[in-house]
VEXDREN-2710 file (C-alpha; in Angstrom, 1 decimal):
% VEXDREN-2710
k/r/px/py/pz
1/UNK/62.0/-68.9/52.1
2/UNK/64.8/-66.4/52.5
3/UNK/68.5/-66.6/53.9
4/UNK/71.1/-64.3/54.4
5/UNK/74.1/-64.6/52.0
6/UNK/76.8/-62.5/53.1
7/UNK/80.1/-63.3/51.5
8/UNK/83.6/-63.6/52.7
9/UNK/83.6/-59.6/53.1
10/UNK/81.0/-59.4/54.8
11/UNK/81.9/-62.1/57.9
12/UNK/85.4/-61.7/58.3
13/UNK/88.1/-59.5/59.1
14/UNK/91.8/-60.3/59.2
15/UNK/92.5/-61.3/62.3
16/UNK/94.6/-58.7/65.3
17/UNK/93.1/-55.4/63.2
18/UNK/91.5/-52.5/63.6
19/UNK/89.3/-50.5/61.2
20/UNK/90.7/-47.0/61.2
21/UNK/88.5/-45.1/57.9
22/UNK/86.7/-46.2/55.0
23/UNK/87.9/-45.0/51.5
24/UNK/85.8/-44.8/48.7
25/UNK/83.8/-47.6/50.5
26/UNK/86.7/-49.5/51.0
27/UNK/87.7/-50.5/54.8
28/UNK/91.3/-49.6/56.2
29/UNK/92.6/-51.6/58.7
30/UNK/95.7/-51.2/60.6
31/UNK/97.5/-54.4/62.1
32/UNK/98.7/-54.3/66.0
33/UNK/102.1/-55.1/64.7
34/UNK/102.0/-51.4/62.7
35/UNK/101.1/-49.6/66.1
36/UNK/103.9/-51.5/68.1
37/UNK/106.6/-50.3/65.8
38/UNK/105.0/-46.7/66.1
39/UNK/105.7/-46.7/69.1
40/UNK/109.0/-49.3/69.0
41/UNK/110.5/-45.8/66.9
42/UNK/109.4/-43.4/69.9
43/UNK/111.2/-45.0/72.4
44/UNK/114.3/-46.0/70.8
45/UNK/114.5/-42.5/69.8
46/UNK/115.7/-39.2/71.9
47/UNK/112.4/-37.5/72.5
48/UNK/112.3/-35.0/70.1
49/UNK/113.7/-37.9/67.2
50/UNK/110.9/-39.9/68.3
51/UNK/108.1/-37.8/67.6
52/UNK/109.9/-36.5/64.3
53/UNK/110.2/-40.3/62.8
54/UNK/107.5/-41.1/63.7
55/UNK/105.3/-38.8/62.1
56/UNK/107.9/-39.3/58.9
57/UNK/106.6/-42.9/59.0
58/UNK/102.7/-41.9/59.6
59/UNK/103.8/-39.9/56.3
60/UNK/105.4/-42.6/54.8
61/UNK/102.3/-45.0/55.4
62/UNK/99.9/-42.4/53.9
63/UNK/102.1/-43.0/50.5
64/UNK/101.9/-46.7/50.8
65/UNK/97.9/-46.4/51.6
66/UNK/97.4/-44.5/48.7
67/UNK/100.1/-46.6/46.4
68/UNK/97.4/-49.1/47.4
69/UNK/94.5/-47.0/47.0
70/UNK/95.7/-46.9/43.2
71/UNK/95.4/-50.7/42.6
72/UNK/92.1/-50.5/44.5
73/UNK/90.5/-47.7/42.3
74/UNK/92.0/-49.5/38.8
75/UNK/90.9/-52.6/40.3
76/UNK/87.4/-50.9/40.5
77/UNK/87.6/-49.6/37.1
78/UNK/87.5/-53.7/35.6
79/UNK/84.3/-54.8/38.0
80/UNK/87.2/-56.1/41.1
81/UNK/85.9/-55.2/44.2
82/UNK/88.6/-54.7/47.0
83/UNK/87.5/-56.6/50.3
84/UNK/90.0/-53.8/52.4
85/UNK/93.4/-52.6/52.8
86/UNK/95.8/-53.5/55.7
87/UNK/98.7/-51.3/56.4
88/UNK/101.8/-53.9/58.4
89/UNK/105.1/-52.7/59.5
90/UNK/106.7/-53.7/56.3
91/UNK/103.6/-52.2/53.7
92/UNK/100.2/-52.6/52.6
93/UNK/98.3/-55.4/51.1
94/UNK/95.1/-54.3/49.4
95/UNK/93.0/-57.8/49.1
96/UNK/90.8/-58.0/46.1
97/UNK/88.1/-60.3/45.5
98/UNK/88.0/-62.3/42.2
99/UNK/90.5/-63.1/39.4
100/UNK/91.2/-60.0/37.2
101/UNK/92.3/-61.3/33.6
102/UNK/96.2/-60.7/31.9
103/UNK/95.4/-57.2/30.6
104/UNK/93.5/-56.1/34.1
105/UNK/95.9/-57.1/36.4
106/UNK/98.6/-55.4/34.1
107/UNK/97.3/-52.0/34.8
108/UNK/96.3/-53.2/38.7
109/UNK/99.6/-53.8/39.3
110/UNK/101.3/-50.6/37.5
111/UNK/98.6/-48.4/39.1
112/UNK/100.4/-48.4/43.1
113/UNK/104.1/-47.6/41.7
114/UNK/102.4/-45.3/39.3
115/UNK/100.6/-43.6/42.2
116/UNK/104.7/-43.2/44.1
117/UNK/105.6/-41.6/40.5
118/UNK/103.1/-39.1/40.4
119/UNK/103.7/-38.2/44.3
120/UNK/107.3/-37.8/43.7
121/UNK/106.9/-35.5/40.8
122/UNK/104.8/-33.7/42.8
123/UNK/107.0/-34.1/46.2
124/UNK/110.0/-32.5/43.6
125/UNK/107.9/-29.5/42.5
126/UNK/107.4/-28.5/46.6
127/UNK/111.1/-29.1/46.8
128/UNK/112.0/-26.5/44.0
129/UNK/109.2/-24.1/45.7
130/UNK/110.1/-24.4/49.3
131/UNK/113.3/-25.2/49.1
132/UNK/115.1/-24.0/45.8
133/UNK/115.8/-27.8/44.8
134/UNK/117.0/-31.0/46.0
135/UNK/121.0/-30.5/45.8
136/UNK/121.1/-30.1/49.1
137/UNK/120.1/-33.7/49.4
138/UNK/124.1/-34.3/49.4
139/UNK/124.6/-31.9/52.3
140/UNK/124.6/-34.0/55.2
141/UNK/121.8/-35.9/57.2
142/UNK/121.4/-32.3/59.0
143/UNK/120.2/-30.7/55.9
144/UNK/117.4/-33.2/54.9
145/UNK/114.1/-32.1/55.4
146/UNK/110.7/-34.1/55.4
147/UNK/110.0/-33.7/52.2
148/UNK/113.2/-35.0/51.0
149/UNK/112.6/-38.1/53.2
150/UNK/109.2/-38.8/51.3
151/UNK/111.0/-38.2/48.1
152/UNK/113.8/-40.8/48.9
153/UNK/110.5/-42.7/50.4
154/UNK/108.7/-42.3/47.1
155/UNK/110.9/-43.0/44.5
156/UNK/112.2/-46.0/46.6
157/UNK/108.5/-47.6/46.8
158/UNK/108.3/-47.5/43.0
159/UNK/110.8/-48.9/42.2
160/UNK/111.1/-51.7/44.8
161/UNK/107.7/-52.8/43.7
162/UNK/108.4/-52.7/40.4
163/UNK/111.3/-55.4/41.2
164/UNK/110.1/-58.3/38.7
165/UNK/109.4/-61.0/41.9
166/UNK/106.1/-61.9/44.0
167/UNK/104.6/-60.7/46.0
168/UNK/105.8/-57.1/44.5
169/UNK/103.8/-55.4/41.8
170/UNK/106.6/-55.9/39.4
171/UNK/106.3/-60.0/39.9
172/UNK/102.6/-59.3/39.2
173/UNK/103.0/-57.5/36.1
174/UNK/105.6/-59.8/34.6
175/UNK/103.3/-62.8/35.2
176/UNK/99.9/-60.4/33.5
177/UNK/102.4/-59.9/30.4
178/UNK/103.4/-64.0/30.2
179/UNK/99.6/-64.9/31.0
180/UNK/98.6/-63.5/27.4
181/UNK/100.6/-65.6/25.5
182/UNK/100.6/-69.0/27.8
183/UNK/98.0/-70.4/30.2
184/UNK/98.2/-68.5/33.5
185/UNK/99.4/-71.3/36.1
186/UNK/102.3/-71.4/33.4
187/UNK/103.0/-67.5/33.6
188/UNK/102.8/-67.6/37.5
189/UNK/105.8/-70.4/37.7
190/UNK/107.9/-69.0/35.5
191/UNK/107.3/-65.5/37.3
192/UNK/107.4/-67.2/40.3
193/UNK/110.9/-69.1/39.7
194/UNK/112.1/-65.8/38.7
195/UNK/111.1/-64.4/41.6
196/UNK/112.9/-67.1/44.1
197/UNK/115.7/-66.9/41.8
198/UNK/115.7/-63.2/43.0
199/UNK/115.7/-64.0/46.3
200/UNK/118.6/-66.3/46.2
201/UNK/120.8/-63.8/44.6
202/UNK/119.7/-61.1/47.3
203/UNK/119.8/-63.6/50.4
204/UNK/123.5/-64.7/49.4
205/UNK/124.4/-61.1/49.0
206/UNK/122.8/-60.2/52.1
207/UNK/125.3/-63.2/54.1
208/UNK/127.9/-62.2/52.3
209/UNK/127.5/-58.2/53.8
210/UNK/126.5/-59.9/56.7
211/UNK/122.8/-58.0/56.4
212/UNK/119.8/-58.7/58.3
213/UNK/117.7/-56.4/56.2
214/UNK/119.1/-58.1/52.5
215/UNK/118.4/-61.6/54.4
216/UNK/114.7/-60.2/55.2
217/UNK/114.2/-58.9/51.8
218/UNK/115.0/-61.8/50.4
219/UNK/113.0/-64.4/52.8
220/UNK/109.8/-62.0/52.1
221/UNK/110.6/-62.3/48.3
222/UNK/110.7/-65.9/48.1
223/UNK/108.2/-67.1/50.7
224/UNK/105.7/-65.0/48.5
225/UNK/106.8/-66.1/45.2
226/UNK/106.1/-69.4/46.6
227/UNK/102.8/-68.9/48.3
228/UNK/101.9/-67.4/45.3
229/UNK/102.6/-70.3/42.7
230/UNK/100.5/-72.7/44.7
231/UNK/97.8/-70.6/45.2
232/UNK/97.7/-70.3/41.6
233/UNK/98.4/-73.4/40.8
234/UNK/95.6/-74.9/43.3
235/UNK/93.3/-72.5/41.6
236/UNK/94.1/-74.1/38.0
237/UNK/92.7/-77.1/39.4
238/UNK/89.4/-75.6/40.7
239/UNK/88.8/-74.0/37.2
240/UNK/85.9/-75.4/35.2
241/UNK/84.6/-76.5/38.2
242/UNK/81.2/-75.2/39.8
243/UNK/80.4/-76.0/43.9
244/UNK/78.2/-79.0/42.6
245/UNK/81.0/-81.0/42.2
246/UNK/83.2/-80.9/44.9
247/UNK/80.2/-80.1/47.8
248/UNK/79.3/-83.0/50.4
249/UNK/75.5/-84.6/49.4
250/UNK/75.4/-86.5/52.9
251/UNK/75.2/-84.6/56.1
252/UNK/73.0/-84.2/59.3
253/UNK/71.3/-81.1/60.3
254/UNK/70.6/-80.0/63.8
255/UNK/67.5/-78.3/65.2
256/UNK/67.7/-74.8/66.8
257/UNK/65.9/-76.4/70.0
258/UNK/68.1/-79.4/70.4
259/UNK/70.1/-79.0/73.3
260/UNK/74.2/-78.6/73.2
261/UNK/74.7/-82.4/74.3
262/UNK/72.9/-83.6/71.5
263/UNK/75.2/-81.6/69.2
264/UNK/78.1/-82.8/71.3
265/UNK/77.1/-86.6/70.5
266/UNK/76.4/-85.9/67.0
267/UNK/79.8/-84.5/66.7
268/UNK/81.1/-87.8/68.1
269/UNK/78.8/-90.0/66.2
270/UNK/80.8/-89.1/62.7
271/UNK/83.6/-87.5/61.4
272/UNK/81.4/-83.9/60.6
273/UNK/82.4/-80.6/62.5
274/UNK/79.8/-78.5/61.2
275/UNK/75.7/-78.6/61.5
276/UNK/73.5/-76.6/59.6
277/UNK/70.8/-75.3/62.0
278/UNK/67.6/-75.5/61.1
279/UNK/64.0/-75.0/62.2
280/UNK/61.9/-76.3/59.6
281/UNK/63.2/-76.3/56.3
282/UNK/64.4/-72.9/57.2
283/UNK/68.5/-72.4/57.6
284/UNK/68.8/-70.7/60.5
285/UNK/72.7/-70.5/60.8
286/UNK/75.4/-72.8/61.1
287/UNK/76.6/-74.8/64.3
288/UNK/80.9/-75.0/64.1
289/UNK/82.8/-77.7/66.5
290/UNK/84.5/-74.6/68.5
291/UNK/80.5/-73.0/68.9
292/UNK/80.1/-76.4/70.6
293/UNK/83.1/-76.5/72.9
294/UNK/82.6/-72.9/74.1
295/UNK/78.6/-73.3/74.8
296/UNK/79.4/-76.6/76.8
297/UNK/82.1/-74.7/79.0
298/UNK/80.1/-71.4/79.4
299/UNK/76.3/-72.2/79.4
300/UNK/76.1/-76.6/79.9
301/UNK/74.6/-79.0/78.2
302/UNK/71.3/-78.2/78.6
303/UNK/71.7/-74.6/76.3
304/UNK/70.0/-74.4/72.9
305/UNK/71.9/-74.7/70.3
306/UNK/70.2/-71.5/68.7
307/UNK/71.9/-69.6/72.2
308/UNK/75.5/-70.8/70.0
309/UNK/75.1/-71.2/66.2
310/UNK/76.7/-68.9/63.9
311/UNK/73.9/-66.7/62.5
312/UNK/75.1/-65.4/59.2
313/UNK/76.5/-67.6/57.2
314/UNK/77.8/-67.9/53.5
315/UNK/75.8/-69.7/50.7
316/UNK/75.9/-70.1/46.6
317/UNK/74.0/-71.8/44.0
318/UNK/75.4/-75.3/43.1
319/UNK/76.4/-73.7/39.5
320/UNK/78.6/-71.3/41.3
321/UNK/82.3/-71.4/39.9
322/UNK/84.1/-73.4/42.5
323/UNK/87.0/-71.2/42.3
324/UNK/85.1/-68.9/44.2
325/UNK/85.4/-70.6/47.4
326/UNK/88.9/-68.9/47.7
327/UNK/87.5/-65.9/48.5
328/UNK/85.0/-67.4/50.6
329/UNK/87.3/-69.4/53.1
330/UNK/89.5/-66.5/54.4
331/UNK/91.4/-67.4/57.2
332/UNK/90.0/-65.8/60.1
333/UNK/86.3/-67.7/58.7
334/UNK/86.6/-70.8/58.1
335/UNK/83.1/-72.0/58.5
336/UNK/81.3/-73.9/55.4
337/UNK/79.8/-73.1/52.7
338/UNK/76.2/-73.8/52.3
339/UNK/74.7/-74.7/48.8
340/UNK/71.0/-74.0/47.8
341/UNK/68.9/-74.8/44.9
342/UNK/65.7/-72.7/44.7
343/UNK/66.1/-72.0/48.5
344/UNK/66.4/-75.1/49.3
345/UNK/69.3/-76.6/51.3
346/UNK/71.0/-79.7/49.0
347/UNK/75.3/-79.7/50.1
348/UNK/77.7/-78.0/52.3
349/UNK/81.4/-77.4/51.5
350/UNK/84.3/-77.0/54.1
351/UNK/87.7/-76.4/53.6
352/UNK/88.6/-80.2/54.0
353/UNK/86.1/-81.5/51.1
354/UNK/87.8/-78.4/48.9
355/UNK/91.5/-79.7/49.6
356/UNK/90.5/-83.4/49.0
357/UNK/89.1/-82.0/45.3
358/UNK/92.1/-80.3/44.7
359/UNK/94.4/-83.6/45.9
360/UNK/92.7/-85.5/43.6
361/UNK/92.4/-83.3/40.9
362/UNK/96.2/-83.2/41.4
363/UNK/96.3/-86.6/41.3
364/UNK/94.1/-87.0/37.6
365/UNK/96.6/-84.4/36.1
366/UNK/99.6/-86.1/37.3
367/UNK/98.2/-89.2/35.4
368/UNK/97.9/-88.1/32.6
369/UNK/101.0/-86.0/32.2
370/UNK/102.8/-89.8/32.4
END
């Protein structure tokens, strides 16, 4: 028997996106928000201001897709495949799949402000060539050009990100450089306290000058310092682990012929949301609680469940590292996880089994730290 195994990658995308290009096989996706300010700058903007920022911020966006098209490519280089890159109206986020180690992520991280280093050597030499130079850079708004914006642009993007705080590069490569020498849920609080510590200092200057944009800075700073220590932290616990031991044994299954009102009673019957679909011993697909709803209100209760099951689905072995699953629950895709043994359907694992193994995990370490 055979069943399709795509991965988180391959079923998901994040959510109010659109794919623009592919890159070196690598999707680019640009969020609403992105085009909204586009065009937020146009019309605040006299017309002919309009259409000159925003083409400086189309420009400006090319450097932070290829600052992020750096850490992709390293990333590459070590065996880390990038699931895509998202531009927002305050950067890029290139998400990769998998844990680099200390060392990788080191020259992960260094590669995007390293890629705004080599632009703005190169921005410098068009300046001396076109231009004579860059002292007129002190002449007045006026007298800046383009390229003087994208050097400002540039240089500013390297070293922002190298600011030692999540979720900047800089936060990133101080906790690679603290991961070799101490385990790495360790290395990410310390970076991480550095981090909010950061953002304290910046959000009380930012009152103080009475800033919005200091205050913003320094909200993004520490709400990703945070996310990022218990992230890494939840993943400490998962380590070690394989799928086996934290996937559910006991659950139903649901015919592709049954009708929609037999799913709706078995999802009243127990405290399960999701039904493998099966015809045979074959896994057809998987049957979600909102699949349910929407064929009741569109098509009745008298509809197959096949006409509303989830076709692809994602599936491991039960010796799959459990850490994994983070990749596999993105959040636009929350569906389970299906677990085979020689093609044969033994355990399921949703998102509520996975935070119950972490709680008590939690729990066990907490014990015996006492």
């Amino acid at each position: 028997m055979s069943h399709p195994q795509p991965t988180a990658a391959s079923t998901s995308r994040p959510p109010w996106t659109i794919r623009v290009a592919t890159v070196f096989g690598i999707p680019i996706r640009i969020h609403a928000t992105f085009l909204l300010f586009l065009a937020w700058v146009s019309v605040i903007n006299s017309s002919a201001n309009g259409i000159a920022w925003t083409l400086f911020i189309v420009a400006v966006f090319v450097c932070v897709l290829l600052h992020e098209l750096g850490h992709a490519l390293v990333a590459r280089r070590f065996g880390v495949h990038t699931k895509d890159i998202t531009l927002y109206p305050i950067g890029g986020v290139a998400v990769l799949e998998g844990r680099p180690k200390p060392k990788q992520e080191l020259w992960i991280a260094l590669a995007g402000p390293m890629v705004n280093v080599v632009l703005s050597v190169v921005l410098v030499g068009f300046l001396f060539v076109f231009e004579g130079g860059f002292s007129h850079l002190m002449g007045g708004a006026q007298k800046i050009t383009l390229l003087d914006f994208l050097l400002v642009a540039n240089v500013t993007l390297a070293l922002f990100n190298l600011i030692p705080a999540f979720p900047m590069d800089g936060g990133r490569v101080l906790r690679a450089a603290l991961a070799m020498a101490m385990p790495e849920a360790r290395a990410t609080q310390i970076a991480g306290g550095i981090g909010q510590g950061l953002a304290f200092v910046i959000g009380l200057i930012g009152v103080l000058q009475q800033s919005i944009v200091l205050m913003l800075i320094a909200f993004f700073i520490f709400l990703g310092a945070s996310q990022e220590i218990s992230s890494t932290v939840t993943r400490s616990f998962l380590q070690g682990h394989t799928m086996a031991d934290a996937m559910q044994t006991r659950f139903r299954t649901i015919m592709s012929g049954d009708s929609l009102e037999r799913a709706a009673n078995m999802l009243l019957d127990g405290s399960q949301h999701d039904f493998p679909v099966i015809n045979g011993d074959e896994v057809l697909g998987i049957l979600m609680r909102n699949n349910i709803v929407q064929g009741l209100s569109m098509d009745g209760p008298s509809a197959y469940v096949a006409s509303v099951m989830q076709r692809e689905f994602k599936s491991v072995s039960p010796d799959a590292p459990l850490e994994s699953a983070f990749e596999l629950f993105p959040q636009a895709d929350p569906s389970p996880i299906l677990i085979f043994k020689e093609d044969r359907l033994i355990g399921m694992l949703t998102l509520e089994n996975l935070s119950e193994f972490v709680m008590l995990e939690h729990a066990k370490a907490r014990s015996i730290g006492r």
